[in-house]
PDB file of N, CA, C, O and CB in Angstrom:
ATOM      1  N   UNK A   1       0.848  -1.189   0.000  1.00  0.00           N
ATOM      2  CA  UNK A   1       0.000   0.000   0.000  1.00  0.00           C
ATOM      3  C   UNK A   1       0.886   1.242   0.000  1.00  0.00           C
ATOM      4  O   UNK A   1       1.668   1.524   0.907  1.00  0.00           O
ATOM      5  CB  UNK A   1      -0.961   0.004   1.228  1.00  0.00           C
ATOM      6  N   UNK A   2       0.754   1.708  -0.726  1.00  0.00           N
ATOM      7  CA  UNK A   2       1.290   3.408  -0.525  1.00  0.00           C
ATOM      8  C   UNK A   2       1.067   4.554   0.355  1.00  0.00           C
ATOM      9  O   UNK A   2      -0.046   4.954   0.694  1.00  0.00           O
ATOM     10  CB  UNK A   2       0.978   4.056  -1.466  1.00  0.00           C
ATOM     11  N   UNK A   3       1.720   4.848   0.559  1.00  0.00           N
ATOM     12  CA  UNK A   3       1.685   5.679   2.112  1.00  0.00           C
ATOM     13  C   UNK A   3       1.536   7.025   1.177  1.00  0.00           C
ATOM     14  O   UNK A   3       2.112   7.387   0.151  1.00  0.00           O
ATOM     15  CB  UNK A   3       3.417   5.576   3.456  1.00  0.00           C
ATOM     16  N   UNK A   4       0.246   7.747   2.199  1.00  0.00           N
ATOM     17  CA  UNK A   4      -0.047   9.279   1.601  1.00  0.00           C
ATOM     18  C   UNK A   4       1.198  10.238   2.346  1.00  0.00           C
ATOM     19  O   UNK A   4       2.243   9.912   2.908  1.00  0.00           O
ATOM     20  CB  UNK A   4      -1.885   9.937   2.134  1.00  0.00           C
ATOM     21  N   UNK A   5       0.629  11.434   2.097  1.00  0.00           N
ATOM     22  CA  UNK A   5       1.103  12.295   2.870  1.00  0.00           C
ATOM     23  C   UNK A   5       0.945  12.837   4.352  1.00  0.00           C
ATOM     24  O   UNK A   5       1.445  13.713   5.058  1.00  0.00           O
ATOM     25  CB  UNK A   5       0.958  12.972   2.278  1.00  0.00           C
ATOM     26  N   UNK A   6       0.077  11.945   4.436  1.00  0.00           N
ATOM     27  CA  UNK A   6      -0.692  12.140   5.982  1.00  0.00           C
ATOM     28  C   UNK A   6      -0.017  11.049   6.911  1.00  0.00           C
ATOM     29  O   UNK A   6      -0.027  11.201   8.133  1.00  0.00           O
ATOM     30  CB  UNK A   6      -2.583  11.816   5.945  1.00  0.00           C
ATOM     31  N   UNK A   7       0.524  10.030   6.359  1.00  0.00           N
ATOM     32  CA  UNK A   7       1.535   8.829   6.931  1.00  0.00           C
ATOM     33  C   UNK A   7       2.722   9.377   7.425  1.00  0.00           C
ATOM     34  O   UNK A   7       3.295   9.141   8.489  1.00  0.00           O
ATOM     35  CB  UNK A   7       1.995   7.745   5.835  1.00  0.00           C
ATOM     36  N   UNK A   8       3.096  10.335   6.284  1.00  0.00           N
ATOM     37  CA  UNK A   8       4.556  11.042   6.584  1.00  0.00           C
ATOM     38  C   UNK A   8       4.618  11.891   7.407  1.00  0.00           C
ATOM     39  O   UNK A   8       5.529  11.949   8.233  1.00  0.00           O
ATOM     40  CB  UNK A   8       5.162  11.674   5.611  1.00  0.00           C
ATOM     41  N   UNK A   9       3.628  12.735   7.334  1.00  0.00           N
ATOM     42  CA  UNK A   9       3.549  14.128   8.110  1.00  0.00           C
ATOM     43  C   UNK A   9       3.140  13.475   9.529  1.00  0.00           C
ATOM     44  O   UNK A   9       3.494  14.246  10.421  1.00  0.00           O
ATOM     45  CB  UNK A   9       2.278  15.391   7.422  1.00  0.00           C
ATOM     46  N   UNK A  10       2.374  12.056  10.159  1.00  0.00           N
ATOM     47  CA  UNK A  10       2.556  11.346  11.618  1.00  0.00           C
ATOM     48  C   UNK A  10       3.872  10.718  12.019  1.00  0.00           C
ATOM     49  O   UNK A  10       3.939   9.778  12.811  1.00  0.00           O
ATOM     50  CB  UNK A  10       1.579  10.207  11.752  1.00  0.00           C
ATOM     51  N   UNK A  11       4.813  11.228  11.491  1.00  0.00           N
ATOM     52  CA  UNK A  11       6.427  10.082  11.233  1.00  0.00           C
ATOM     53  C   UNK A  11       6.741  10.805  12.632  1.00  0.00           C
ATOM     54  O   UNK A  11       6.657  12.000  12.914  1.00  0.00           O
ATOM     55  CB  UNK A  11       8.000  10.402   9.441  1.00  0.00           C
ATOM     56  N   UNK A  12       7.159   9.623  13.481  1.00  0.00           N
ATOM     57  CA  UNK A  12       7.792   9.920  14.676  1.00  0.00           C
ATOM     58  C   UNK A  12       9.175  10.903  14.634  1.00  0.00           C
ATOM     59  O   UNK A  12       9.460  11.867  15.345  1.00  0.00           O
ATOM     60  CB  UNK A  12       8.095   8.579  15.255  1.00  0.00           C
ATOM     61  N   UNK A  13       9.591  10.550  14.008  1.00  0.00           N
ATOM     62  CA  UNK A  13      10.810  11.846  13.785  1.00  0.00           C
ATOM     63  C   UNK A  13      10.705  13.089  13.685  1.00  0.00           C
ATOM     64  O   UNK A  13      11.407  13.953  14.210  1.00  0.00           O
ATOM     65  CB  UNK A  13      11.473  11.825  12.751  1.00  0.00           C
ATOM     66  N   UNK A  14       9.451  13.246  12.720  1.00  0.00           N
ATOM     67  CA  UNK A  14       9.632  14.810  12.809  1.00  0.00           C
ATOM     68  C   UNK A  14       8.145  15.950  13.079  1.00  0.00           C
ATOM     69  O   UNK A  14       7.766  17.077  12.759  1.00  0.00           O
ATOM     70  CB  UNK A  14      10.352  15.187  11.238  1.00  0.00           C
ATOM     71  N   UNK A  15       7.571  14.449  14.088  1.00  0.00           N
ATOM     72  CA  UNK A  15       5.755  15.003  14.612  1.00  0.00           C
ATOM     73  C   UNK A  15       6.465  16.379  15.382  1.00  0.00           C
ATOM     74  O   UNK A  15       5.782  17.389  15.219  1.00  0.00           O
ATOM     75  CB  UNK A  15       4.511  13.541  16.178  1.00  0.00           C
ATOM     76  N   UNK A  16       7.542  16.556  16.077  1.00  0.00           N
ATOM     77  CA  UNK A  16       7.468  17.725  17.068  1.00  0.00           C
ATOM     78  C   UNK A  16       8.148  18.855  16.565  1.00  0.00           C
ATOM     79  O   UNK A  16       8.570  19.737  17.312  1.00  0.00           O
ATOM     80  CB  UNK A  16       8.053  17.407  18.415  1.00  0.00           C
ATOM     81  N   UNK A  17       8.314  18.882  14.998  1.00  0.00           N
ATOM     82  CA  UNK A  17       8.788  19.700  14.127  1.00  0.00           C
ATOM     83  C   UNK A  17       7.533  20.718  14.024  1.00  0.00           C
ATOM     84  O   UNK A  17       6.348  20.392  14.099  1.00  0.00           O
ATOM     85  CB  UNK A  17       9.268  18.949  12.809  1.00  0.00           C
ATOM     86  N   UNK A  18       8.048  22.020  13.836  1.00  0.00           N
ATOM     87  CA  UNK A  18       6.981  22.867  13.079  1.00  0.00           C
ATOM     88  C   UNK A  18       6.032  22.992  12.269  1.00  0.00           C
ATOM     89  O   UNK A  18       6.527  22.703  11.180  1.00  0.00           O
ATOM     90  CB  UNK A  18       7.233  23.367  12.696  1.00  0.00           C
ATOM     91  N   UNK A  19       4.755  23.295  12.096  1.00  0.00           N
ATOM     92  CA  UNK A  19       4.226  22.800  10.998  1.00  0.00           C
ATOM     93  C   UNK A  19       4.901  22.954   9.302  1.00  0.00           C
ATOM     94  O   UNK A  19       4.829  22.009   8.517  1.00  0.00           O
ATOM     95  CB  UNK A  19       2.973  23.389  11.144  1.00  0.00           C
ATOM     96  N   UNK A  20       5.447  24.094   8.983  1.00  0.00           N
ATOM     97  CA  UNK A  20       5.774  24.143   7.723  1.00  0.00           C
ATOM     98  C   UNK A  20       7.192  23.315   7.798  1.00  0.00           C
ATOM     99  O   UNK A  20       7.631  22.872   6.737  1.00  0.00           O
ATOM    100  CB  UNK A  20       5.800  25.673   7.166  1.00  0.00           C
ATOM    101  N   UNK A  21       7.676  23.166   8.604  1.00  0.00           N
ATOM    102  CA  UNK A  21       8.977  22.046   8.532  1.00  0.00           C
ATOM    103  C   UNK A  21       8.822  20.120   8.022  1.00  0.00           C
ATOM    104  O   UNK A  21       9.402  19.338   7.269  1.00  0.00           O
ATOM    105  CB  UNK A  21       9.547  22.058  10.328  1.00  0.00           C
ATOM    106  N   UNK A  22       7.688  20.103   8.982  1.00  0.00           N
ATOM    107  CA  UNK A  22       6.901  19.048   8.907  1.00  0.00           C
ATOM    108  C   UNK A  22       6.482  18.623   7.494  1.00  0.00           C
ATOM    109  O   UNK A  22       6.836  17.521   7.074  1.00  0.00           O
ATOM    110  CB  UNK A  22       5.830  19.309   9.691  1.00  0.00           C
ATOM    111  N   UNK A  23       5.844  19.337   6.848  1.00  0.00           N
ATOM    112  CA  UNK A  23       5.565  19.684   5.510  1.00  0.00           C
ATOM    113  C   UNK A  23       6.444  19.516   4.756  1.00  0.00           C
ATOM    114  O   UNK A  23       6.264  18.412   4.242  1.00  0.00           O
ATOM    115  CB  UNK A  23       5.216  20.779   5.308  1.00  0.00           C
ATOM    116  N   UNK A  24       7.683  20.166   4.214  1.00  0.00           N
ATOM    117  CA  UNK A  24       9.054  20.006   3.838  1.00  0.00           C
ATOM    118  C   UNK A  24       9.671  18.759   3.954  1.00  0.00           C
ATOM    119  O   UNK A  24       9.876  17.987   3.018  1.00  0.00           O
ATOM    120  CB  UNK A  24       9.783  20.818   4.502  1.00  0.00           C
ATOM    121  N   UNK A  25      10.099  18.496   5.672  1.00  0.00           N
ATOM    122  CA  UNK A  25      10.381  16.917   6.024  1.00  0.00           C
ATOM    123  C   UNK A  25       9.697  15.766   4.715  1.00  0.00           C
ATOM    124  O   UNK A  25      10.135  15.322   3.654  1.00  0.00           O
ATOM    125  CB  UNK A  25       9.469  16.567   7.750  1.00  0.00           C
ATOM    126  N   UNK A  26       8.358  15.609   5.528  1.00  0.00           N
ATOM    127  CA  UNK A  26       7.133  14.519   4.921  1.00  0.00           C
ATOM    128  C   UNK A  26       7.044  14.613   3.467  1.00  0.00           C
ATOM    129  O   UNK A  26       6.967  13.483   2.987  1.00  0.00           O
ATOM    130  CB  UNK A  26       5.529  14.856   5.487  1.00  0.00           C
ATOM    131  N   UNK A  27       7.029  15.359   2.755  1.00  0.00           N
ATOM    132  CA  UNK A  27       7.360  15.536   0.979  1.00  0.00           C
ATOM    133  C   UNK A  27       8.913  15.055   0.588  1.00  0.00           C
ATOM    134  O   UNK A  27       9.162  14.220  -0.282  1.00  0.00           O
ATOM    135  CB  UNK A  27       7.246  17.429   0.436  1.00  0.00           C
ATOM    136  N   UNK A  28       9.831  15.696   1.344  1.00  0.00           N
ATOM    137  CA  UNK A  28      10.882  14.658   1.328  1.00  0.00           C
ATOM    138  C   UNK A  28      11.213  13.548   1.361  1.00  0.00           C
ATOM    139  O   UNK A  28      11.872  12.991   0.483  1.00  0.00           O
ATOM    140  CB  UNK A  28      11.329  14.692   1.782  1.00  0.00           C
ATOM    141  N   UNK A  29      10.651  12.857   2.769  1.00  0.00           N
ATOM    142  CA  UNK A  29      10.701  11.420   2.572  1.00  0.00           C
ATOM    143  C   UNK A  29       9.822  10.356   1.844  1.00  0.00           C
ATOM    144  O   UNK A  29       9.986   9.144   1.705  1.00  0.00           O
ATOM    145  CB  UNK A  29      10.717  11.058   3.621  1.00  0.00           C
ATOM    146  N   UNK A  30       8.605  11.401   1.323  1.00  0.00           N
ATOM    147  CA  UNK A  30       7.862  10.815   0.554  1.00  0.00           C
ATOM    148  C   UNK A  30       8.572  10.389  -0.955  1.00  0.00           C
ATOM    149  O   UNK A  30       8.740   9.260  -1.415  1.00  0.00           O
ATOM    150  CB  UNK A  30       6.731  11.684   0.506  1.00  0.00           C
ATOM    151  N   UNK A  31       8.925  11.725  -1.547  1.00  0.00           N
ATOM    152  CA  UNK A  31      10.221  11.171  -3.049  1.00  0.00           C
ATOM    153  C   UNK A  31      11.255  10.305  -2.816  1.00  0.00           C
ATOM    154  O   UNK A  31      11.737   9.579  -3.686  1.00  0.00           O
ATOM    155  CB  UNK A  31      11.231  12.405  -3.710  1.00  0.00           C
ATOM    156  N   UNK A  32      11.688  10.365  -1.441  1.00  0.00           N
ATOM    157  CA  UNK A  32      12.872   9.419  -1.334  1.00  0.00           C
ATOM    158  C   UNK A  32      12.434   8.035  -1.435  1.00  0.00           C
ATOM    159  O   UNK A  32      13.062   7.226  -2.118  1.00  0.00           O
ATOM    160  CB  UNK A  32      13.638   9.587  -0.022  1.00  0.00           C
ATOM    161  N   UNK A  33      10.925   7.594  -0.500  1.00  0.00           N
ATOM    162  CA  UNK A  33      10.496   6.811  -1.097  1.00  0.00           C
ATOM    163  C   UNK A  33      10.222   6.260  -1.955  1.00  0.00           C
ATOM    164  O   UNK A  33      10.349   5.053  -2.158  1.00  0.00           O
ATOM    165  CB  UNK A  33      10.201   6.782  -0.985  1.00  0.00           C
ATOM    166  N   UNK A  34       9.900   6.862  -2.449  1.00  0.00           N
ATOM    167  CA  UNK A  34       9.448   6.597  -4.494  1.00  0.00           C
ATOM    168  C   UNK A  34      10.527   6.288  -5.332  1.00  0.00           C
ATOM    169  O   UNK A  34      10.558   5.409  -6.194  1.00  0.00           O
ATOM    170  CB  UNK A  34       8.847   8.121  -5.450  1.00  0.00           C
ATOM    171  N   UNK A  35      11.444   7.107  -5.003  1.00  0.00           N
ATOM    172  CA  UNK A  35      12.719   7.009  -5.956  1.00  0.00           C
ATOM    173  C   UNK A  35      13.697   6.396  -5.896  1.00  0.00           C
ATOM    174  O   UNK A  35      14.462   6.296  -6.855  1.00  0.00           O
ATOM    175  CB  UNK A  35      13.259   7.872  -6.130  1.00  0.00           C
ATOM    176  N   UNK A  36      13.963   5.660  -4.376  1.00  0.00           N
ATOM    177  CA  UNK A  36      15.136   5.134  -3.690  1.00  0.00           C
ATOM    178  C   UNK A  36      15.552   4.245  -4.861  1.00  0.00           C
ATOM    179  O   UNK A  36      16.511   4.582  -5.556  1.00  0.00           O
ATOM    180  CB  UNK A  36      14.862   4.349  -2.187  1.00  0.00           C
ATOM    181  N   UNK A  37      14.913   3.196  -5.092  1.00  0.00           N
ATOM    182  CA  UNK A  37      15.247   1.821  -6.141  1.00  0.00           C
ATOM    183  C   UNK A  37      15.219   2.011  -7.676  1.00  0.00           C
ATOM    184  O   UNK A  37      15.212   1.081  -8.482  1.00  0.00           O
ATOM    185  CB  UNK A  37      14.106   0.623  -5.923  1.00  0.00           C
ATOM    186  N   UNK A  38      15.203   3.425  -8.005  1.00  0.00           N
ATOM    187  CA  UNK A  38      14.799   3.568  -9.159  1.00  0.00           C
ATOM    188  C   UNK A  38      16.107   3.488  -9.799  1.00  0.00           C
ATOM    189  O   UNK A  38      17.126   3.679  -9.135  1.00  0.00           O
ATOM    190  CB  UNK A  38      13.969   4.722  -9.379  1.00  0.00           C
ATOM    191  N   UNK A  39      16.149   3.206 -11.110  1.00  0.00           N
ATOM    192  CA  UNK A  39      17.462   3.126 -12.044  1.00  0.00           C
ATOM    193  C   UNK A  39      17.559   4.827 -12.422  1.00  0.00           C
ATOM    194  O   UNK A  39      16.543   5.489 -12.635  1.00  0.00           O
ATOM    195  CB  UNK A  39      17.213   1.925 -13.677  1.00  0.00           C
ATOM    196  N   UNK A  40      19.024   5.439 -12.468  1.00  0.00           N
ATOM    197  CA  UNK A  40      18.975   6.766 -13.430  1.00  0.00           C
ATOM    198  C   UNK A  40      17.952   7.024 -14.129  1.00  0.00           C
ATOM    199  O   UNK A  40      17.195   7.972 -13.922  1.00  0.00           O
ATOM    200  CB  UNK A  40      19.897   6.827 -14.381  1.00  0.00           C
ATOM    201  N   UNK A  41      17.816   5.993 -15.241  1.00  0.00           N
ATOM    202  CA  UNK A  41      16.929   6.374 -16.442  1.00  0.00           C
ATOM    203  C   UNK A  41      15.388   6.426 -15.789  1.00  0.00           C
ATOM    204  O   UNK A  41      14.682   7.184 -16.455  1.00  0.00           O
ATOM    205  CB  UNK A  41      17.077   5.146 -17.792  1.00  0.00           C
ATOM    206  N   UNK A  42      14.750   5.877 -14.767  1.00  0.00           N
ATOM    207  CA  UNK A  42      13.490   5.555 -14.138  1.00  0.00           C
ATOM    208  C   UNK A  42      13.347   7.230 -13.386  1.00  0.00           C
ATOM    209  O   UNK A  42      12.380   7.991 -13.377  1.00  0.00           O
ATOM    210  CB  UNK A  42      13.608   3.967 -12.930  1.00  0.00           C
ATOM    211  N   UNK A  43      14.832   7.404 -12.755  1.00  0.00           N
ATOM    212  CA  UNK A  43      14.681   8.515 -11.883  1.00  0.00           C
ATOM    213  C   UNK A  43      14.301   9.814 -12.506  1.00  0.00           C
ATOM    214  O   UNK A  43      13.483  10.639 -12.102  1.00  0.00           O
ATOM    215  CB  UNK A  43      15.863   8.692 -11.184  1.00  0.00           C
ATOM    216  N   UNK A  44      15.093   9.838 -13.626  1.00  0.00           N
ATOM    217  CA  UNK A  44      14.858  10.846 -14.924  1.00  0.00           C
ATOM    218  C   UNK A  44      12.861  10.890 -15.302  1.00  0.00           C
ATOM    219  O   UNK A  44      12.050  11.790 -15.086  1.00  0.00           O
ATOM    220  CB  UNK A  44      15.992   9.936 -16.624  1.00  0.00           C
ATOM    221  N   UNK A  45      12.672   9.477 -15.931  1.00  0.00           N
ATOM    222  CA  UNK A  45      11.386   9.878 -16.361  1.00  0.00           C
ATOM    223  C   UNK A  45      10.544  10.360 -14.936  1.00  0.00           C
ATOM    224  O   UNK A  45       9.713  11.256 -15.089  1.00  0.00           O
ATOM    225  CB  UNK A  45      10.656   8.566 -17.211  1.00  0.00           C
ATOM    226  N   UNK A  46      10.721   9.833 -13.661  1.00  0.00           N
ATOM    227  CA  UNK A  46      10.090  10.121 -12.810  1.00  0.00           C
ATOM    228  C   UNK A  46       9.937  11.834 -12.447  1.00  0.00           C
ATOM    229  O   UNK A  46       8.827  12.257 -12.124  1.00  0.00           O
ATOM    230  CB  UNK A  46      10.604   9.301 -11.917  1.00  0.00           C
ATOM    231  N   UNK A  47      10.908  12.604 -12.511  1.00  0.00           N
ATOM    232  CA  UNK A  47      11.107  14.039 -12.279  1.00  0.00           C
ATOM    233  C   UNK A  47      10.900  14.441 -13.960  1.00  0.00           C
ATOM    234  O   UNK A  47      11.164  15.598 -14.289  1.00  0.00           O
ATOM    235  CB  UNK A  47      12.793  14.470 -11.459  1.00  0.00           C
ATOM    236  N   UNK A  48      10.621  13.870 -14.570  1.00  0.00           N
ATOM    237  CA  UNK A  48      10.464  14.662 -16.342  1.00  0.00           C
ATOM    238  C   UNK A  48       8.635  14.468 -15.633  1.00  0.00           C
ATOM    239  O   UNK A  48       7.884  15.202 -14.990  1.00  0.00           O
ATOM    240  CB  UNK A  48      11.236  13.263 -18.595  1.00  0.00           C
ATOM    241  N   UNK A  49       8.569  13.370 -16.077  1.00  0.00           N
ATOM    242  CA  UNK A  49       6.240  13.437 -15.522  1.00  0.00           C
ATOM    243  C   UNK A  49       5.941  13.993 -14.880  1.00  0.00           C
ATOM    244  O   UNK A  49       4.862  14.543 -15.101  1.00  0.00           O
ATOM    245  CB  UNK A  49       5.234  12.399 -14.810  1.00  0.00           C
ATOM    246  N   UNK A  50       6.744  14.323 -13.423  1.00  0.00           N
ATOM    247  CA  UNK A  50       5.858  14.738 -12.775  1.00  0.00           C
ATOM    248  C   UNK A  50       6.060  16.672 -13.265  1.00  0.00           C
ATOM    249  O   UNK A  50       5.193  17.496 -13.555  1.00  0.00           O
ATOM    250  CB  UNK A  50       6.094  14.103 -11.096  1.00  0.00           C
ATOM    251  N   UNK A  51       7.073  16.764 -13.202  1.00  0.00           N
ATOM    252  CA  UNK A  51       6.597  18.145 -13.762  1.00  0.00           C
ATOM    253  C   UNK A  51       5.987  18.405 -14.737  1.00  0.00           C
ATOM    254  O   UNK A  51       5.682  19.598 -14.723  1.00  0.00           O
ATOM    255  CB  UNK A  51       7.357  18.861 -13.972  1.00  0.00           C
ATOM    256  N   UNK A  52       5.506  17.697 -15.939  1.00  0.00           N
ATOM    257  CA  UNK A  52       4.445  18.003 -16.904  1.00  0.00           C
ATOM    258  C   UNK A  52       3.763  18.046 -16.605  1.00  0.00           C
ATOM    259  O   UNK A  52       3.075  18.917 -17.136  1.00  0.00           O
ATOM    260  CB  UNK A  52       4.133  17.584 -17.709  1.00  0.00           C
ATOM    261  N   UNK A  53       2.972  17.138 -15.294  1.00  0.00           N
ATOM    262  CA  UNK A  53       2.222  16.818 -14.784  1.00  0.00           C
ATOM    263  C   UNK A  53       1.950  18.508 -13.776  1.00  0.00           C
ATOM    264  O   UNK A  53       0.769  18.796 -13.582  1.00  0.00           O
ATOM    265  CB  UNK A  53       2.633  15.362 -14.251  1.00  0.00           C
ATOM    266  N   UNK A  54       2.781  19.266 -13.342  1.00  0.00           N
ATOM    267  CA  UNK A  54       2.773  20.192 -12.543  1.00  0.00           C
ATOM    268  C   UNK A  54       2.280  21.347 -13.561  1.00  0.00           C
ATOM    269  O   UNK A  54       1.396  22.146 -13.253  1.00  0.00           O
ATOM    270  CB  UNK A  54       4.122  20.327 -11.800  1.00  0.00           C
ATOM    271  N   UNK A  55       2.919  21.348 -14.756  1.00  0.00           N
ATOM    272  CA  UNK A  55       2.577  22.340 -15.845  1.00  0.00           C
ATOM    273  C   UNK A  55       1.132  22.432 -16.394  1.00  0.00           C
ATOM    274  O   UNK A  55       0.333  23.366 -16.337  1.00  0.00           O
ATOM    275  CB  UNK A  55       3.423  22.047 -16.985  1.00  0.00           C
ATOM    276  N   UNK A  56       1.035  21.333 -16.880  1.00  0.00           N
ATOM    277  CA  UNK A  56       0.201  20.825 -17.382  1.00  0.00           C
ATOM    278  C   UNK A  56      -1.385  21.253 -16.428  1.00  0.00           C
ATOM    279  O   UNK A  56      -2.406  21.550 -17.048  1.00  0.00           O
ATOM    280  CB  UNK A  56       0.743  19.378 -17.506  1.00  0.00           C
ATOM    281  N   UNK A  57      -1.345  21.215 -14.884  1.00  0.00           N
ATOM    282  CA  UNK A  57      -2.294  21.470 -14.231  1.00  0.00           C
ATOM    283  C   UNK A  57      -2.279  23.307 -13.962  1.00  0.00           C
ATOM    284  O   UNK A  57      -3.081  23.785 -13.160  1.00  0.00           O
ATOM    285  CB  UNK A  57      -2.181  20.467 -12.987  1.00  0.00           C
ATOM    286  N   UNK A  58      -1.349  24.157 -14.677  1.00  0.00           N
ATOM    287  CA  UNK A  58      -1.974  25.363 -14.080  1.00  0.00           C
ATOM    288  C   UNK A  58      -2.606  25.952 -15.271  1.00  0.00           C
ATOM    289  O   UNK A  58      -2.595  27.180 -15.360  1.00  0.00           O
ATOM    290  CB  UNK A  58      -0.945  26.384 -13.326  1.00  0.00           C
ATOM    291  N   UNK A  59      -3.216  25.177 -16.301  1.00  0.00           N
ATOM    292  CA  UNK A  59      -3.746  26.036 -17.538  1.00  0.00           C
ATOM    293  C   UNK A  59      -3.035  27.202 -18.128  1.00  0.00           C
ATOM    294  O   UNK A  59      -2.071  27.837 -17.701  1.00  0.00           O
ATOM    295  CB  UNK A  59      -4.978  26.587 -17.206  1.00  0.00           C
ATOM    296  N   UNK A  60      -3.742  27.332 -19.212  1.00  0.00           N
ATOM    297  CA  UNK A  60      -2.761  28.352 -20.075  1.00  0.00           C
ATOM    298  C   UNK A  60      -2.718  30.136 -19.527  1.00  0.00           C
ATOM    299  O   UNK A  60      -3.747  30.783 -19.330  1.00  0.00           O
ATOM    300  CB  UNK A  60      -3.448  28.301 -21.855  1.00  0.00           C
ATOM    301  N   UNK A  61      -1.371  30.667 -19.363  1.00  0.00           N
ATOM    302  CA  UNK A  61      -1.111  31.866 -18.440  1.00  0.00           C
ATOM    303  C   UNK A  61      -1.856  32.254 -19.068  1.00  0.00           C
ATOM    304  O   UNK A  61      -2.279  31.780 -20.123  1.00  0.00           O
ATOM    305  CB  UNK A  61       0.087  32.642 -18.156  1.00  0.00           C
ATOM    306  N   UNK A  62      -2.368  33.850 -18.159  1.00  0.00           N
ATOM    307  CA  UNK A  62      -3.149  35.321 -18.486  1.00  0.00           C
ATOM    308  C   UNK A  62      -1.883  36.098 -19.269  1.00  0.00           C
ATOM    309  O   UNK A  62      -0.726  36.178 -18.855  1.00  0.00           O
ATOM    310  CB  UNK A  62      -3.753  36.333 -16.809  1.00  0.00           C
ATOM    311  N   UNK A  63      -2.310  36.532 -20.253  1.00  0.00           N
ATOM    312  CA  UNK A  63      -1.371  37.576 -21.061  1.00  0.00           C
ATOM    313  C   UNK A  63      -1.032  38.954 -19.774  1.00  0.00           C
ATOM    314  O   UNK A  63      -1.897  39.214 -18.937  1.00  0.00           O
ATOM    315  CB  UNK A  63      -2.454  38.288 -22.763  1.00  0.00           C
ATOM    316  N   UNK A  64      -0.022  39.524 -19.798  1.00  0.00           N
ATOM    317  CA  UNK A  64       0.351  40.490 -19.299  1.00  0.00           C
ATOM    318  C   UNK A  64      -0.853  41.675 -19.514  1.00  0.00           C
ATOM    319  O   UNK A  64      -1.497  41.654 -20.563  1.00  0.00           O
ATOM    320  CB  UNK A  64       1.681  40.701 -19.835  1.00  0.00           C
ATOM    321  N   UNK A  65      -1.146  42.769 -18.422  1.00  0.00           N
ATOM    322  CA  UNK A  65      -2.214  44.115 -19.008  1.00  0.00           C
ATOM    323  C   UNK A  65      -1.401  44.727 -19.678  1.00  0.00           C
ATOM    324  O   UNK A  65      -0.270  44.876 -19.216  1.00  0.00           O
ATOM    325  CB  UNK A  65      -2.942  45.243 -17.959  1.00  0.00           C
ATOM    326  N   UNK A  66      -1.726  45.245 -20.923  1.00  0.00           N
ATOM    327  CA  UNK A  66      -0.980  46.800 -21.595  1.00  0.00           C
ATOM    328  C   UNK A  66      -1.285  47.463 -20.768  1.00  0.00           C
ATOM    329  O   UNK A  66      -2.319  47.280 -20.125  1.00  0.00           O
ATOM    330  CB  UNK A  66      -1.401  47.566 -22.987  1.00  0.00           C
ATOM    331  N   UNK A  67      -0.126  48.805 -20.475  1.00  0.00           N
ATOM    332  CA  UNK A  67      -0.459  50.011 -19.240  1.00  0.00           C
ATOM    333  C   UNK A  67      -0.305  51.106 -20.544  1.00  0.00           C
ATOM    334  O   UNK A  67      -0.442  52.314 -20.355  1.00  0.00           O
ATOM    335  CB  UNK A  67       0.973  50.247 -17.512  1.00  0.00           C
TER     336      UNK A  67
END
């Protein structure tokens, strides 16, 4: 089963961390998870998707206003 982000962010290590630290921490060990066993080439497509994947979700920019 895959552990969310809510698994990470209860991680005994770093529950008595700050909240925005906590945050930081738990996203961390979450990719490390994911990626630990991955080959170069796996690690590559893994950080190429997901940022398309990041692009891809903020729709197409607002043009600048003429002043």
């Amino acid at each position: 089963m895959k552990k969310t982000i809510d698994d990470y962010m209860d991680d005994p290590d770093i529950i008595n961390e700050p909240m925005p630290l906590r945050e930081i921490h738990a996203i961390r060990l979450k990719i490390y998870d994911e990626t630990k066993d991955m080959t170069p080439e796996e690690h590559a497509a893994y950080y190429k998707e997901s940022t398309e994947r990041f692009f891809s979700s903020m729709g197409k920019p607002v043009p600048y206003a003429k002043l």
